[in-house]
Structures are given as structure tokens and as C-alpha cells.
C-alpha positions as CSV (number, residue, x, y, z in Angstrom):
1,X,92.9,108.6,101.0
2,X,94.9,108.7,97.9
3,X,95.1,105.6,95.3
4,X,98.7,105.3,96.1
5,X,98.4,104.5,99.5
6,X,96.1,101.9,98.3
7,X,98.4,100.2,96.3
8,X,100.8,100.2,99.0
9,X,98.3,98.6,101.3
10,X,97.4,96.3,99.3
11,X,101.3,95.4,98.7
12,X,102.2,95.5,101.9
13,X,99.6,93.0,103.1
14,X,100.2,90.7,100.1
15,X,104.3,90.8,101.0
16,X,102.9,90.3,104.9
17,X,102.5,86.8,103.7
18,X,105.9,86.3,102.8
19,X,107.0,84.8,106.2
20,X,107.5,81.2,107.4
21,X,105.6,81.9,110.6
22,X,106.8,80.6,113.9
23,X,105.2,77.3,113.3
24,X,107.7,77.1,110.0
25,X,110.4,78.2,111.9
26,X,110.0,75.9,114.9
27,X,109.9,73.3,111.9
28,X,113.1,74.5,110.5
29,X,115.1,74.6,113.9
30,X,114.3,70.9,114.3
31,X,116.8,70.5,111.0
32,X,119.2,68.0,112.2
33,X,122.0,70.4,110.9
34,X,122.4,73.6,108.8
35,X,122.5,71.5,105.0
36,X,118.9,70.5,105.2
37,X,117.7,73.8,107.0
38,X,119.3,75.3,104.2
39,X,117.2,72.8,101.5
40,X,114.0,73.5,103.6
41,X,114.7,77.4,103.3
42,X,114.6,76.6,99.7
43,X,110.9,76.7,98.3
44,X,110.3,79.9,101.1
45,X,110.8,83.2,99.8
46,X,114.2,83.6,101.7
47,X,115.4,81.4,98.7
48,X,115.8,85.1,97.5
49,X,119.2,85.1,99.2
50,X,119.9,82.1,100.9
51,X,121.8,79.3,99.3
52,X,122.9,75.6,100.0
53,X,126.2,75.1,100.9
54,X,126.4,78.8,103.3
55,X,127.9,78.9,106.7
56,X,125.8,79.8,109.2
57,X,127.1,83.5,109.3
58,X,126.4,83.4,105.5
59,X,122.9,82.0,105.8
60,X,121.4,84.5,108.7
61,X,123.3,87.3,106.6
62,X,121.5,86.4,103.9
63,X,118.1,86.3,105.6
64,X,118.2,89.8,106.5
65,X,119.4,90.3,102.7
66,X,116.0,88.8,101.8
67,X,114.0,91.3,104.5
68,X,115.7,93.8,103.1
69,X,114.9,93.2,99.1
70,X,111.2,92.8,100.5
71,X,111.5,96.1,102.2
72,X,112.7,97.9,99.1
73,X,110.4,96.3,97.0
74,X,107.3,97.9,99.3
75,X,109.1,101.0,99.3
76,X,108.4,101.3,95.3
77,X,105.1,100.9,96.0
78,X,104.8,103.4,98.9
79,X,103.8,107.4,98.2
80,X,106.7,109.6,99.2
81,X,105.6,110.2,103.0
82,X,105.3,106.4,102.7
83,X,109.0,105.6,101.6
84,X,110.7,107.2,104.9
85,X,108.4,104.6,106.9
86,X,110.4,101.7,105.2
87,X,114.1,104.1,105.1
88,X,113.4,104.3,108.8
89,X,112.7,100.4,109.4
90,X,115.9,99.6,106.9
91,X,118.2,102.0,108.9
92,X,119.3,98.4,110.9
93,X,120.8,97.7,108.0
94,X,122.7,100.7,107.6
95,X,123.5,100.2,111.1
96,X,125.1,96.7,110.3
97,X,127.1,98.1,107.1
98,X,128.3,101.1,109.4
99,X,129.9,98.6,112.2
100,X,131.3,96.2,109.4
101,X,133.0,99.5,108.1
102,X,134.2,100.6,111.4
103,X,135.5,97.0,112.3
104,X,138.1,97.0,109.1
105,X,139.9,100.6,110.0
106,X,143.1,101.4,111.6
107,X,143.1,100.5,115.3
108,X,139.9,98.5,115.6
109,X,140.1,94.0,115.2
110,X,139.1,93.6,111.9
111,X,136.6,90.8,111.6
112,X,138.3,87.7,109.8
113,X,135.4,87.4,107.1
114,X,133.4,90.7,107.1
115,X,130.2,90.4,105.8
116,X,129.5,92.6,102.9
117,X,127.5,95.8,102.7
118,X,123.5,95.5,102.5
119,X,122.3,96.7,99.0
120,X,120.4,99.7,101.0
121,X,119.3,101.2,97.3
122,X,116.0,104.3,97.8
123,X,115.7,103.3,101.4
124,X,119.6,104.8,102.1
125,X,119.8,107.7,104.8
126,X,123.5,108.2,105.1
127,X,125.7,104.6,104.0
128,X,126.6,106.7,100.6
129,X,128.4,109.2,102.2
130,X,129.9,107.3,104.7
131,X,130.9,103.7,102.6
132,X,133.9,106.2,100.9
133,X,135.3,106.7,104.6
134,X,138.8,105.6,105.4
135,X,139.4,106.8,108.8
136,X,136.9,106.5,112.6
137,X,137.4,110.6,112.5
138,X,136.2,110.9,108.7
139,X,132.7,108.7,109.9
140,X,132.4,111.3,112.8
141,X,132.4,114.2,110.6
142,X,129.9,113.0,108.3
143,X,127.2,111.8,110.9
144,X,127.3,114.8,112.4
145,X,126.4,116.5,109.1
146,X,124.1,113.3,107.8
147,X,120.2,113.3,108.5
148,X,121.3,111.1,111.9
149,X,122.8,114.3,113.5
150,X,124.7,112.6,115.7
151,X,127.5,114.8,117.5
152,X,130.0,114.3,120.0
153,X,130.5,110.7,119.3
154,X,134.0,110.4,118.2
155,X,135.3,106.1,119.2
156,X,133.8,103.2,117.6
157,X,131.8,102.4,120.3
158,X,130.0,105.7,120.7
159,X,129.1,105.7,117.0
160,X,127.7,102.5,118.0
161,X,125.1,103.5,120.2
162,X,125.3,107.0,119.0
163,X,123.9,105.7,115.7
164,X,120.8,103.3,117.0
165,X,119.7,106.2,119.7
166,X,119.5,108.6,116.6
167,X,117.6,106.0,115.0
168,X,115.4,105.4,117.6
169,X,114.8,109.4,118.1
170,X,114.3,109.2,114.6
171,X,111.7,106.8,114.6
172,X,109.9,108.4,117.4
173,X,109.5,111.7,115.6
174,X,108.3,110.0,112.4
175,X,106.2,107.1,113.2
176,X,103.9,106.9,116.0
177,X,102.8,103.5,116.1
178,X,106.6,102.7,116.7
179,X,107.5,104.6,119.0
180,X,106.7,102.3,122.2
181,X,109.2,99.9,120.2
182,X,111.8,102.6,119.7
183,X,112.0,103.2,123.2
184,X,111.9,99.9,124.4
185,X,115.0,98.8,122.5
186,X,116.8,102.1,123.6
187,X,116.4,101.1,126.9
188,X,117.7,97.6,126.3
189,X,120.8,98.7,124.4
190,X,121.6,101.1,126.8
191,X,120.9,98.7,130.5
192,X,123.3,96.4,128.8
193,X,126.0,98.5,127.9
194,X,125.8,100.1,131.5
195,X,125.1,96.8,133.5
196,X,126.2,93.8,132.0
197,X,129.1,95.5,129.7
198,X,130.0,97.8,132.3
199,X,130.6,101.2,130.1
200,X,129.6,104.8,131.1
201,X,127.7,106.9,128.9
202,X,130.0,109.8,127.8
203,X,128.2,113.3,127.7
204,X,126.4,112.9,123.7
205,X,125.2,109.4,124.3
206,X,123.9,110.6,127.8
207,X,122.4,113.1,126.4
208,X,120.7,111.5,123.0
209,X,119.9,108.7,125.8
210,X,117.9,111.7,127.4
211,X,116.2,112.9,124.2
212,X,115.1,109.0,123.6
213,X,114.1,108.0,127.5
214,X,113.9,110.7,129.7
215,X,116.5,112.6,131.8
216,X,114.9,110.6,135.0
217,X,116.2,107.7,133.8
218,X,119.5,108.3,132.2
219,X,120.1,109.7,135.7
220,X,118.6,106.2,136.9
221,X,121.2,104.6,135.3
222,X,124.1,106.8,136.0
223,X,123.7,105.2,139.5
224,X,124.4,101.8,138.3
225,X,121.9,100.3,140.5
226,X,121.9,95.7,141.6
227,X,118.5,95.4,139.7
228,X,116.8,96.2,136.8
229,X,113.8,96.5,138.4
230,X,114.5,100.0,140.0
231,X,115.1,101.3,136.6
232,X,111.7,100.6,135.5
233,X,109.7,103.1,137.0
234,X,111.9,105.9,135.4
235,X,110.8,105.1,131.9
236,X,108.9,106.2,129.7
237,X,105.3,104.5,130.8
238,X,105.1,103.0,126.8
239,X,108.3,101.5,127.2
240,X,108.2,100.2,130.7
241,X,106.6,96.4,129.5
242,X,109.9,95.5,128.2
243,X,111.7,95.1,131.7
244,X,108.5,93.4,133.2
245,X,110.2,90.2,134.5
246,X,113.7,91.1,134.2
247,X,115.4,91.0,137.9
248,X,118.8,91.5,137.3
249,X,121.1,92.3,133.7
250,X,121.5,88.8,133.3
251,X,117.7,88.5,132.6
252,X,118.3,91.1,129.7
253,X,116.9,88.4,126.9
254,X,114.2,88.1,128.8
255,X,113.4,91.6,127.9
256,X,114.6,90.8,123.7
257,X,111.8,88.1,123.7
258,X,109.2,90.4,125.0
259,X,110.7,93.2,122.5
260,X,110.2,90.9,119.3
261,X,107.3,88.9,120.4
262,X,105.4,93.0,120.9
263,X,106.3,94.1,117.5
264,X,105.2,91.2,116.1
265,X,102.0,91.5,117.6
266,X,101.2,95.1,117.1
267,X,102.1,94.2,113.7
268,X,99.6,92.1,113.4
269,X,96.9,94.1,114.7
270,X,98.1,96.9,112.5
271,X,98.1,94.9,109.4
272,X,94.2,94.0,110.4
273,X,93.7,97.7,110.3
274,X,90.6,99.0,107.3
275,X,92.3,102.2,106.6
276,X,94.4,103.2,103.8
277,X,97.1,104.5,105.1
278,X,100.5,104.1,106.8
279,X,99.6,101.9,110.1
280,X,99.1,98.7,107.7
281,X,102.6,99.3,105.9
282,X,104.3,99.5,109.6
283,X,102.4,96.2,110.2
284,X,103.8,94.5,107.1
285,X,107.3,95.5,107.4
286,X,107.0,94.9,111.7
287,X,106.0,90.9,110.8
288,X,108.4,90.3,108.0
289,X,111.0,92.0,110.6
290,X,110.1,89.5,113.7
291,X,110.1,86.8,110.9
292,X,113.5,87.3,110.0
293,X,114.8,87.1,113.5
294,X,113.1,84.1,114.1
295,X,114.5,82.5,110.9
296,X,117.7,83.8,111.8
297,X,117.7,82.1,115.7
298,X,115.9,78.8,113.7
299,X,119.0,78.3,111.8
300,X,121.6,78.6,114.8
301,X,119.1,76.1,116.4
302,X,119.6,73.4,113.2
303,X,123.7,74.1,113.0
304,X,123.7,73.1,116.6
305,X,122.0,69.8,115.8
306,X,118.2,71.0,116.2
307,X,117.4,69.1,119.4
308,X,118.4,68.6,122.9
309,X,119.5,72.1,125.0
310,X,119.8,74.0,121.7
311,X,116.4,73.5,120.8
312,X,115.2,73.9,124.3
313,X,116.7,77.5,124.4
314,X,115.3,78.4,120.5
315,X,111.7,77.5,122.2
316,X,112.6,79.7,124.9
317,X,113.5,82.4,123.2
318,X,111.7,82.5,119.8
């Protein structure tokens, strides 16, 4: 045990508390419209970021903004080991940046109002390299050279998944405790894309997809099969609580609940941990994470009028 990991515990267990909790959020999707969720956002710490008078897209953008700046602020805190723990769990962001990028070149719809990049700072892995990029072939070059070491994927949509298999590989390798996460999500990306989106894995994503969930069932999948049930036996047995309860694709959210409301567990239990060491900083950073997202659905709820069927489906969900 080394006095810098205790500093970071003790950070990241103090910046654990810097969450409205989903009793706040349930609070803040009963907002009878997005100006007073805005106000009530106000005296939380995702004042960091979020402002009255922001659209919706601006307001959840800025949510993540605050995660973020919370996420960099533990990683100044963290030993050096410690710092990839938070560069892996900020990758997301780099993620978002990368598909905002992609969406404004030559033969791609270009979003009307792209959001702007994520202030990554310490906690970037490749966004330096590839923010300069002018061209969907100049991004494949350099993410096959970057730490990601993804190859083959050459279309916007491969980079796409390309990118968040990586990440989840990635993530696998580097931190145990989220590894059961890693490849739960993997296998949610990928049954959607396959079965409600209705795209084939080319030959790299297959293959990453293989690295991240097994050849079993990658080959599972390949077969397109009526339910997701069938598919659950071929994964990994950590991952397979994610599709418990989904039938059919359609049921997919089904399986985003039980992803979020798992990470946000075994963050709590990790954050309850004694030891000095990294399973407490995962905790923090998994908590402030689910937070976020609950924040973020809480303020679709309020923009939609905070009652009736919208806040019947936030309770469903969140």
C-alpha cells in the first residue's frame, strides 16, 4: 500500500458523493419542463457545466462534461497505474468526440449542431492524433497505429463498433473488476446492430467481437437467430445476466437497465471496500458514471413535461 493510493481513495470516495442519487433524479424528472430542471441542476455539482437557458441536447452534453471534469480531477489524484483506470472509463468520451468528427466529413450527414469535443486533457488515449484528421481513411490509419489497435475497419460504421470493442478488450485486459461490464455491453452493441439494425459483422469486427465474447458466440450470431434467448448460452458466463429477461431484440433496453443498474451496484460494493487500492477508484468513477445517465434520462423526462407516459417510461427505465 503506497500513500498515493491512499489519497486517491480517499478522493475518490469523497468525489463518490458528488451524485444526485436516483431519489434526486426521480425528483428532477418530475420538473414540469427543462427551465426549472435546469434551475434545480443548479446548487448540484453538475452546475459545473450545465446552465439555464440550454436545450436539451446542450444540457445532457453538458452532464457528461461535468462526469468528465470529475474524472480528470480523480485522475490527478491517482498513482500512475491508477491514471489508465480513469483513461479507460473516459475513453466514452473519446468515443463521442470520434463519431462527432466522423459525422462532419465528406460523404457522411453532418449533424446540424455538432456538439463540441470533450476536454479529454491526461485521460486522452488517441483524440490528439486523430482531432487533426480531415478524411474517414486518415482516422483508419491512425487507429490502427493508436493504443486502440483497431485494423481492418475502414467505413464510419465499422470505426464505430470497431472503436467500443477495442475499448472493451481494453478494459478487460486492464481492469478486472470491469470486465463482466465490458462484456456485457459488447454483447449489447453488437445483438443490436445484428438484430434490430440488421448489419453483418465484416471480418475485423467479427473477429474483435471474438476476442471480446467468444468465437461460440459470434458464430451464434452469424446465424441471426428469432430470439435473444438462444444467444445467451454462448456467452461468456460473467456476461450472460444482461440478456436475463430479454425475449426478442425489441426487449434490448431491457438489457440497458440491467447493464447500468449492475455497475451501479458493483460500484457500490466496491466503493465499501477497506483496501487501498484500485477497486474503490473503479467504484467511484462506476457511481458517478450510472449518475450521469440517470441525470441525463431525468432531463429528457422534464423536457417532455415530467409526468404522464414520459415519466412512466423514466421509472421504467432509470
Amino acid at each position: 500500500m503506497s500513500t498515493s493510493w491512499v489519497a486517491a481513495v480517499v478522493r475518490a470516495k469523497s468525489l463518490s458523493r458528488r451524485r444526485l442519487g436516483a431519489g434526486g433524479a426521480r425528483s428532477l424528472a418530475t420538473a414540469p419542463g427543462l427551465g426549472p430542471a435546469l434551475a434545480a441542476l443548479a446548487s448540484t455539482p453538475y452546475a459545473h457545466d450545465v446552465r439555464s437557458g440550454q436545450g436539451l441536447d446542450e444540457a445532457q452534453y453538458a452532464v457528461g462534461a461535468s462526469l468528465l471534469w470529475n474524472m480528470r480531477v480523480l485522475a490527478g489524484w491517482l498513482p500512475r497505474q491508477g491514471v489508465e483506470v480513469a483513461r479507460l472509463f473516459a475513453a466514452g468520451f473519446e468515443m463521442a468526440n470520434l463519431d462527432e468528427h466522423l459525422s462532419t466529413m465528406p460523404a457522411t450527414a453532418a449533424p446540424q449542431h455538432p456538439d463540441p469535443p470533450y476536454s479529454l486533457g491526461m485521460l486522452d488515449t488517441s483524440w490528439s492524433r486523430l482531432s487533426p484528421t480531415t478524411t474517414i481513411a486518415a482516422v483508419a490509419d491512425v487507429l490502427e497505429t493508436s493504443p486502440w489497435r483497431v485494423r481492418g475497419c475502414r467505413t464510419p460504421w465499422e470505426i464505430h463498433l470497431g472503436t467500443r470493442l477495442a475499448w472493451a478488450d481494453a478494459v478487460i485486459a486492464a481492469i478486472p473488476e470491469a470486465a463482466g461490464w465490458a462484456r456485457a455491453g459488447a454483447a449489447l452493441m453488437v445483438v443490436r446492430e445484428v438484430l434490430l439494425e440488421e448489419r453483418r459483422l465484416t471480418e475485423p469486427l467479427a473477429l474483435r467481437a471474438s476476442y471480446v465474447l467468444g468465437p461460440a458466440f459470434v458464430d451464434a450470431l452469424s446465424g441471426r437467430p428469432g430470439e435473444v434467448t438462444r444467444l445467451r448460452a454462448d456467452l461468456p458466463a460473467g456476461a450472460r445476466w444482461v440478456l436475463d429477461g430479454v425475449g426478442e431484440a425489441r426487449d434490448l433496453w431491457c438489457g440497458e437497465r440491467a447493464w447500468w443498474h449492475r455497475v451501479e451496484q458493483d460500484g457500490f460494493a466496491f466503493l465499501r471496500s477497506s483496501t487501498f487500492d484500485r477497486r474503490p477508484v473503479v467504484g467511484a468513477l462506476a457511481v458517478l458514471a450510472a449518475d450521469a445517465w440517470r441525470v441525463r434520462a431525468a432531463l429528457g423526462t422534464a423536457a417532455r413535461g415530467g409526468s404522464g407516459s414520459a415519466l412512466e417510461a423514466f421509472d421504467g427505465v432509470a
